[in-house]
N, C-alpha and C positions, 0 to 999 in steps of 0.2 A: 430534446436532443435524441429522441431514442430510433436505434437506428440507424442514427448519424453519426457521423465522426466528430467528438467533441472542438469546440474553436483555440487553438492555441491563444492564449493571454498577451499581449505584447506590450510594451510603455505606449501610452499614448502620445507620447513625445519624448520623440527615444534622440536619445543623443547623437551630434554627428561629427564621423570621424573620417579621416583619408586612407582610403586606402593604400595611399604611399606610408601613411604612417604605419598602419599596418603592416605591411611588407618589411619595415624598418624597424618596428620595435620586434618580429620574431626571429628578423634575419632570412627572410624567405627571396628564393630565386622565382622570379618572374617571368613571364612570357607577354607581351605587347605593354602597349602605352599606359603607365597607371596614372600618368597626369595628376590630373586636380580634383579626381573623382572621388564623389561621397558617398559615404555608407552608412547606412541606418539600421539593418538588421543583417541577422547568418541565421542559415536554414539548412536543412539535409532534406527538403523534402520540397520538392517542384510544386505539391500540392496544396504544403502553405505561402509559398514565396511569396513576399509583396516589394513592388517597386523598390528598389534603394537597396536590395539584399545581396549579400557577400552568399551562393548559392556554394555548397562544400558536398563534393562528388568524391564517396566511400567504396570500396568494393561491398557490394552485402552480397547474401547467399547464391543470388541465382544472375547479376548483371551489375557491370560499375556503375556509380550513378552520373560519373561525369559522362556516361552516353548522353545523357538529358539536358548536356549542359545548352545546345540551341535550344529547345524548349523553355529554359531555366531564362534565356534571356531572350526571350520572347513574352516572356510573363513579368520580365522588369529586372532582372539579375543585372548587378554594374560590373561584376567578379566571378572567377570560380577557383577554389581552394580546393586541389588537390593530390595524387601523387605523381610522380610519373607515369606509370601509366594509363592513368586519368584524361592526363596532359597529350597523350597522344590521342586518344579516343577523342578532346573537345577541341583537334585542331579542324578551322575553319568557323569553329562557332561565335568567332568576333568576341568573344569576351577576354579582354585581359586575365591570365593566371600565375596564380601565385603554389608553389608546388612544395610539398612538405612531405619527409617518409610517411606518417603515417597518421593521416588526418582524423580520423576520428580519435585517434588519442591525444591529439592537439584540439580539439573543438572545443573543450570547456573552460581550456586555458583563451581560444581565440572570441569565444563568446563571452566570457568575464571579461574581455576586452573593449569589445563591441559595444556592450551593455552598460559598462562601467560597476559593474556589480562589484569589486573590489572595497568600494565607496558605499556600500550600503551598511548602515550605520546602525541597523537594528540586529539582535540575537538571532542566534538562526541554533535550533533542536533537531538532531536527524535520530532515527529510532530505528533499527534491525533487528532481525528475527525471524524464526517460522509464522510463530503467532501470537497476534497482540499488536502487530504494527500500527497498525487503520484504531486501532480503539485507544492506542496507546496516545498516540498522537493528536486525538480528536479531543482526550481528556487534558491532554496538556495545552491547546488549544483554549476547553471551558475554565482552565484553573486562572489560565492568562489574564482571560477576559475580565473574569470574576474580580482578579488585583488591577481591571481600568488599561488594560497592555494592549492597543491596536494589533491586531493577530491577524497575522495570514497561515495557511494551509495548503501542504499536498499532500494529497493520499490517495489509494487504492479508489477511494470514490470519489472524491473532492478535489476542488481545489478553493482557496475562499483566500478573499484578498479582502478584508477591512470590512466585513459582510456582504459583499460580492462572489456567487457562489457560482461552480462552474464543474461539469460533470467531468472526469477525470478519463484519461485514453490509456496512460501504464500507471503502473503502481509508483514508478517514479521516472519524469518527464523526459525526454531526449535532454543533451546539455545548451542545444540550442534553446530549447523551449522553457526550460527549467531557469538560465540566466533571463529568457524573458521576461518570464513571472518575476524575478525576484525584482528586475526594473521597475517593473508595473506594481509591485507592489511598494515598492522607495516611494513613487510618484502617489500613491495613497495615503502614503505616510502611517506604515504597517513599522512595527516596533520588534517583533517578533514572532520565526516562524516557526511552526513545526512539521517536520518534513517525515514521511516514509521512506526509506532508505533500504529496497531490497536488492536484497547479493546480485543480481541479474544490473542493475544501476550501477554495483559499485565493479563488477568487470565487464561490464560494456562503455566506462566513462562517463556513464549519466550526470557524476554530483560534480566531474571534475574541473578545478577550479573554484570550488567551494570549500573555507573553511568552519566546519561549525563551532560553535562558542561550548556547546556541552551534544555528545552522544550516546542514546541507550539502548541495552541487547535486553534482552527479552526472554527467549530461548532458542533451544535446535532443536526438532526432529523431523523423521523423514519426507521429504519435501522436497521439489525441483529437481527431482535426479533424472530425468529430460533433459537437464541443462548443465546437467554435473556428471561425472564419472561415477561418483558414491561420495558418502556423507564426508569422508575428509575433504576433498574437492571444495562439495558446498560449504562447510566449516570455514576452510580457507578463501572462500570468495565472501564472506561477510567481515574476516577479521579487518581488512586496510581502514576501515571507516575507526578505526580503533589503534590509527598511524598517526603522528605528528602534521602529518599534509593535510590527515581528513576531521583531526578534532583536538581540542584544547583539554578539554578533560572527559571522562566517561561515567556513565553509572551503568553497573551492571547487576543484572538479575542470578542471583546460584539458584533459583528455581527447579533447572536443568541441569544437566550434568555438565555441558559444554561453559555454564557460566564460568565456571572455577580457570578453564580452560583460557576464557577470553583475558581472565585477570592476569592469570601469568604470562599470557602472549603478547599485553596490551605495548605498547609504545606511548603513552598518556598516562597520566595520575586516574585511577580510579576508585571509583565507591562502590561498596557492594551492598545489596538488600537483596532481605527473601523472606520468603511465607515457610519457608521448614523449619520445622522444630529440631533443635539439636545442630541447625548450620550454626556455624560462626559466622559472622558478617558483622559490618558500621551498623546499618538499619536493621528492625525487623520489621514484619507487618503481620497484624492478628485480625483476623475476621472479628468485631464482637457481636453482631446482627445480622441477619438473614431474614427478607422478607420477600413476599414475591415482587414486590415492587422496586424492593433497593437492598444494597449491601453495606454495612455497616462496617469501619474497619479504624484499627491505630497504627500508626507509622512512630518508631521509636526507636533511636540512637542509641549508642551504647553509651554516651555520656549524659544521659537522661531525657533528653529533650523528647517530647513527642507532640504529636497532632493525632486528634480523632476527625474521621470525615464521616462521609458517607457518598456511593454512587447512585443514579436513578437505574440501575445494573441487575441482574441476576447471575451469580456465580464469586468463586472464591478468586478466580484465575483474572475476573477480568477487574476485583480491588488489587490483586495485585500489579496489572498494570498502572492503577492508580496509584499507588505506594512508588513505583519506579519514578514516575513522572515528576509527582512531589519530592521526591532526593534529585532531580534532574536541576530543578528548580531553584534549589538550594544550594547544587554545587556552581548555579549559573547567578548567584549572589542575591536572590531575596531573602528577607528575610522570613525564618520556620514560621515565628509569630503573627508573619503580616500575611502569611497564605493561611493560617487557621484563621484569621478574622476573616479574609472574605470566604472559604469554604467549609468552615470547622461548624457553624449552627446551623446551616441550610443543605450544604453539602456539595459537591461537585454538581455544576446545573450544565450535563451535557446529553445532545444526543448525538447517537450512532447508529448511522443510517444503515440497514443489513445486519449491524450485529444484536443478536440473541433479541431480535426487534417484535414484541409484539404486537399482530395486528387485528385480533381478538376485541370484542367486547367485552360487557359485565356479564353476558350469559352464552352457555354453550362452552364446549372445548376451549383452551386455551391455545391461541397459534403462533409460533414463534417462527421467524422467517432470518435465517443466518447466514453467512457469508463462509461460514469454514469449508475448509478443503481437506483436512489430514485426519489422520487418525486419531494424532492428539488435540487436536481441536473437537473431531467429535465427541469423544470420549468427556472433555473439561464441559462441554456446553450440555449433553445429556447426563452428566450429572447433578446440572444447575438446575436443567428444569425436573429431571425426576423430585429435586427435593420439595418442590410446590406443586406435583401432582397427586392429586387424592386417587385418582385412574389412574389408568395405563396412558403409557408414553407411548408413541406413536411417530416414527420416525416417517419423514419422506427424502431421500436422494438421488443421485446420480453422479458421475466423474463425467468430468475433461475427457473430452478427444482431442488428441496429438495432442498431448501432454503426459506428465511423467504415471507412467501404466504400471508401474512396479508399486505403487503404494494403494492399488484397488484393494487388493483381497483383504488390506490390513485394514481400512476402511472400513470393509463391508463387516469385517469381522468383530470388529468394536460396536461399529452400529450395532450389529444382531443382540451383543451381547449387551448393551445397553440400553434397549426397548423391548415393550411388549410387541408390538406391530412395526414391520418392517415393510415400506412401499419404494421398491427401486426402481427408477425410473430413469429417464434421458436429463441431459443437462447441457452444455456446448456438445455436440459431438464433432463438429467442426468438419473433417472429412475422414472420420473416422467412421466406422459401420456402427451403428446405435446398437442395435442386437447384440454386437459381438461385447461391447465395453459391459449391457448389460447381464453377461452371462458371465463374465470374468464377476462380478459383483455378488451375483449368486453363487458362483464356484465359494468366493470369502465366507458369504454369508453362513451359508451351509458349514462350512467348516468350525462356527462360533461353538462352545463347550456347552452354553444354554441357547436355547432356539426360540425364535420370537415367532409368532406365527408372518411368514414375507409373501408379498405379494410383487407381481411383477405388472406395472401399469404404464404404457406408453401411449400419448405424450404427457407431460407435464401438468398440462390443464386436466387431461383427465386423473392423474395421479392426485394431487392433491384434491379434485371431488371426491377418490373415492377415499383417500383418508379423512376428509370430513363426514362422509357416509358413516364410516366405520366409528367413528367418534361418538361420546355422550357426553354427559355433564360430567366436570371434573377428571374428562381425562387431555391431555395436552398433544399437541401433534407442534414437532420442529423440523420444518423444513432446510433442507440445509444444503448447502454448492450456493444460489442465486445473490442470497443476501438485496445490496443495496441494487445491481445490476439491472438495466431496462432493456436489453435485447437478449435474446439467444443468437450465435453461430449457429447455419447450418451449409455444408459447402463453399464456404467461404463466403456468404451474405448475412448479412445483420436485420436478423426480425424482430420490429417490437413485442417487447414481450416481458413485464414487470411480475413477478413471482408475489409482491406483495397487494397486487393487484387483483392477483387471480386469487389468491385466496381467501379476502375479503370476499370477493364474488361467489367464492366454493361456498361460504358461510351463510352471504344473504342467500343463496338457490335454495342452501338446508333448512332454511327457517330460523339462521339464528344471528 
């Protein structure tokens, strides 16, 4: 896939309904003949459309898309769903339409219709947050598997239906796409899913029409303010997933400061766990082992109950995503006893693809290849690995182009001050000037209160040689933005290009 645009998931035998009925169960005014015509899928996008689809034309940023609607039913479209003035742009395009105020916040209620996703009978776990989402989700995913639960997944990298795995396009699906999956996943006979649920999903309408059975926060900080006015903005576009419409109950992390926040906002019964000492909370969770290979930890009630696990993990941050998931678990009715028999002697058997991933051998530097993007992500993940390094750490990065530009300098400045060697590099720059994103990074860097010796190395491929160059025995280098990801943006094209690829290759070039 890389390079490519991932294939949307759809039932392989998708149910089929009338578009009259349709028209009749939302109460929508119509334009031409809806007859006896059937429909098998809804689509926002011309360029998955397959025969039998209800095509649904949005205004987005730069053109409506019901301009497309003759294209839309030239590639098989039976319909087009959208507003009035939609409805004027598709006249003459021969497709009967159905006209609503404001179709994409009708889409997940029309595609839970489509789909019949209402009817699927398996749990369904959504997880928010700055960070932790993708790992959160992947480990409640292995806990599942571990208790015999046919599991499906979406996430940041993934998507997996019943061990069918498929590389991921957003962090969470359009809602056309997303009731796809969850069709295709009924028809696998997936039991339950765990889903990534980020703020950008939950006000753009991604999950809607989705109710989840249990939802978890994680934490806040500075993050998507691209996408947000400032942190209250973003705070308030994660809390609805923690409304009556978007979930039955919650467990929450006070990790952060904004958990405490969610509990008293919540609209759902919630539970709380956390890793601080001196919170009050139902759960806690205590680190008891630290290895470089795994992390050892106890999850424990206030009315005594507890489980010991362990992750194949490195860091404190990411057993506590494990602790959330395990309370997640339990408020979704397993029982504590029947999740520490299958993970309590062996321990959590997952992996996570991109996060804190090493791709090192038994000799040479150790190389860790991450997905983080924030400050507080840097900060949790070069803490983990300094505690397993005998040498110097050795960071490699870069930021997002066209994306949120106000949390560089806070980045660069964590980074600095949590490695010895700092190599700033390029990473999407997308149509953004690479030099210019690089110099805001070194503007941060510089500003750190301890200074790492930084180096500036562009492109990518050569950054990561030369932080292998700079390497010996026993010191560690984490590369960090790429993670699980297999292309770069540059001007709006998609180049292969795998970070954990290339630095397996920086390692054999070195001799090691």
């Amino acid at each position: 896939m890389s390079g490519r645009t991932p294939p949307v998931l759809r039932p392989e035998h998708p149910p089929v309904r009338e578009l009259s009925e349709l028209a009749a169960h939302f109460q929508l005014d119509s334009r031409g003949a809806l007859g006896d015509i059937a429909i098998t899928g809804i689509t926002l996008s011309t360029h998955d459309l397959q025969p039998g689809d209800v095509y649904v034309g949005v205004r987005g940023a730069h053109a409506h898309g019901a301009a497309y609607a003759a294209q839309a039913r030239a590639a098989g479209a039976v319909a087009l769903v959208t507003d009035a003035e939609g409805a004027a742009l598709a006249e003459g395009s021969g497709l009967p339409v159905l006209i609503v105020d404001d179709p994409r916040g009708r889409l997940g209620a029309l595609a839970s219709w489509v789909y019949r996703t209402a009817e699927f009978e398996g749990q369904l776990f959504g997880i928010t947050g700055t960070n932790g989402k993708t790992s959160s989700v992947y480990l409640l995913e292995a806990v599942l598997r571990q208790l015999g639960v046919v599991t499906g997944l979406s996430s940041t990298a993934e998507r997996h239906i019943a061990g069918l795995t498929v590389v991921s396009r957003l962090t969470t699906p359009e809602a056309t796409e997303f009731h796809a999956l969850l069709a295709r996943m009924a028809e696998a006979g997936v039991r339950a899913v765990a889903v990534e649920v980020s703020a950008q999903a939950l006000s753009r309408h991604r999950v809607d029409g989705v109710l989840f059975d249990v939802v978890g926060f994680t934490n806040l900080s500075h993050d998507h303010l691209d996408d947000y006015a400032d942190m209250e903005e973003y705070y308030a576009a994660k809390l609805p997933l923690f409304t009556a419409e978007r979930g039955r109950r919650g467990v929450v992390s006070l990790d952060s400061d904004y958990g405490a926040r969610v509990v008293a906002d919540a609209g759902i019964p919630v539970t709380t766990i956390t890793s601080r000492a001196g919170v009050e909370a139902d759960w806690h969770l205590v680190v008891t082992e630290e290895d470089a290979a795994y992390t050892g930890f106890r999850v424990s009630h206030s009315d005594g109950r507890s489980l010991q696990s362990s992750i194949p993990l490195i860091g404190s941050h990411m057993a506590a995503n494990a602790g959330l998931v395990i309370v997640m678990l339990v408020e979704a009715g397993y029982a504590l006893d029947d999740i520490a028999r299958a993970v309590g002697e062996r321990g959590i058997d997952a992996y996570l693809p991109g996060r804190t991933e090493r791709v090192s051998g038994d000799r040479g530097p150790s190389v860790y290849v991450d997905f983080g993007h924030s400050a507080d992500a840097f900060e949790n993940t070069l803490a983990a690995v300094r505690r397993f390094t005998t040498g110097r750490t050795i960071m490699v990065f870069g930021a997002d182009g066209d994306r949120d530009a106000t949390k560089r300098h806070e980045m660069a400045r964590v980074a600095a001050e949590g490695c010895d060697v700092l190599v700033i590099t390029d990473h999407h720059p997308r149509f953004e000037d690479p030099v210019a994103i690089r110099r805001a990074l070194l503007e941060g860097a510089r500003a750190a209160v301890s200074q790492p010796e930084i180096h500036e190395i562009s492109p990518p491929e050569q950054a990561i040689r030369h932080a292998v160059g700079l390497a010996r025995e026993g010191d560690s280098i984490l590369w960090a933005g790429p993670g699980h990801q297999d292309y770069r943006e540059i001007r709006g094209v998609r180049t292969e290009y795998s970070a954990r690829d290339e630095a397996r290759a920086a390692l054999r070039e070195a001799g090691w």
